[in-house]
N, C-alpha and C positions, 0 to 999 in steps of 0.2 A: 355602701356607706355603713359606717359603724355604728351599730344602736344600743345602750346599755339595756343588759339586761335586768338589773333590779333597780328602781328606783333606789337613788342616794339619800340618806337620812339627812336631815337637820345640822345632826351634831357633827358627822362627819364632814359634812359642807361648811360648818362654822370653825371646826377646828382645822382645814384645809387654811381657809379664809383670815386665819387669826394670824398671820407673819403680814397681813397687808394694810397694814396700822403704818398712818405718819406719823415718824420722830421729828421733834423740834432738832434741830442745826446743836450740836456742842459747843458750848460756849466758856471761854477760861478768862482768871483774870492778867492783864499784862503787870510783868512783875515791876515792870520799870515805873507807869502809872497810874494801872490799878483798875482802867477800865477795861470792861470785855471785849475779847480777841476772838478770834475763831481759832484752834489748835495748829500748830505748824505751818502759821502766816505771819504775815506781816503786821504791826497793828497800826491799826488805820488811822489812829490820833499821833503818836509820840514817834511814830516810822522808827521803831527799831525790832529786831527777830535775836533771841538770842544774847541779850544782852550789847549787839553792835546796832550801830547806826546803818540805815538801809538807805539809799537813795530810789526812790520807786520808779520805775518807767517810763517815761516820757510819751512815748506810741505804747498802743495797743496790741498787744499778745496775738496773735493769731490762734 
């Protein structure tokens, strides 16, 4: 079994550890009514993507 041989420092364990930070979700405004969207969706109030009208899904996406 593999055993380190020097104890790891603090700093290097904190700066290993520092990319494992949660980000809050992206959030944009829709252009059509202004409230926030998520990027490259749909928006969930005014149903248009893009400047067109979207009709959404009826069933469930698998």
């Amino acid at each position: 079994m593999a055993v380190p041989k020097k104890k790891t420092s603090k700093a290097r364990r904190d700066k290993r550890r520092a990319t494992h930070r949660i980000e809050a979700p992206r959030v944009n405004l829709c252009p059509q009514c202004g409230n926030p969207k998520q990027p490259h969706r749909m928006c969930p109030t005014c149903k248009t993507y893009n400047g067109r009208e979207v009709e959404p899904l009826r069933i469930q996406a698998p």
